[in-house]
N, C-alpha and C positions, 0 to 999 in steps of 0.2 A: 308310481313313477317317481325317480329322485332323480335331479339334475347336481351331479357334485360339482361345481367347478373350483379348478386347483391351481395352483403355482400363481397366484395373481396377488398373494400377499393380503391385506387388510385391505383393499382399495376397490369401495363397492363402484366407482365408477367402471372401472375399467372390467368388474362383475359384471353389472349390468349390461355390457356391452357386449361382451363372451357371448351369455346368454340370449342377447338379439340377434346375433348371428346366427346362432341355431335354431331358434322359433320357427322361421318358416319351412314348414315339414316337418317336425318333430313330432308332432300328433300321427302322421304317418307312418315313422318308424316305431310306434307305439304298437307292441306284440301284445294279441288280446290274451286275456288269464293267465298274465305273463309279467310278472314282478320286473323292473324295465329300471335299470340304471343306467345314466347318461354320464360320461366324466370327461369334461371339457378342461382341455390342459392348452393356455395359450401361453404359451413361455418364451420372451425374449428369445429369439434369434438371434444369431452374427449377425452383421452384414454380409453380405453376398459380392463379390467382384462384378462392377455391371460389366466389364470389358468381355468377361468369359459368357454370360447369357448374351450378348450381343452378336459375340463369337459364333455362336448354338444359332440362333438364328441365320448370321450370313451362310453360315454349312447349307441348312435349309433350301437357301435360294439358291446353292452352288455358285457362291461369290464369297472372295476372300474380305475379309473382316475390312482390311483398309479401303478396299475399294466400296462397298458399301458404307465408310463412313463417308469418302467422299460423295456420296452420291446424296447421302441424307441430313450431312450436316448443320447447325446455321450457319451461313457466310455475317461477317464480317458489316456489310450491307445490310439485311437483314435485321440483326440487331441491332443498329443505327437509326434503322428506319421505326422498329416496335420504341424504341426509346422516344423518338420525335412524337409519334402517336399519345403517348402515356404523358 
């Protein structure tokens, strides 16, 4: 079995990391008398619009985007109040 992991540059932390994400169950996907190569590619991503997944979501519930922010947003109050706390 060989685990290659790619595009992560010289940077064994973030190796190492790749690699702990797919440990558990990997022994699993290990095909017996079966030459077994892994090649783990986490590669920077764009950012994503959170407006459009949030979008995707309201669909979901058959409620339009604005009305579901109103419904889940922090007020104003709220944040006031976690500020006093802290």
């Amino acid at each position: 079995m060989v685990v290659a992991i790619e595009a992560l540059g010289h940077d064994p932390i973030r190796a190492v990391g790749a690699l702990l994400l797919e440990l558990p169950g990997l022994a699993d996907r290990v095909r017996p008398n079966t030459a077994t190569i892994f090649r783990l590619n986490y590669a920077h991503r764009p950012p994503q619009d959170a407006w459009t997944y949030f979008s995707k979501a309201a669909e979901r519930l058959q409620r339009t985007p604005h009305d579901l922010w109103d419904e889940v947003k922090v007020t104003d109050g709220e944040m006031a109040h976690e500020r006093q706390q802290t």
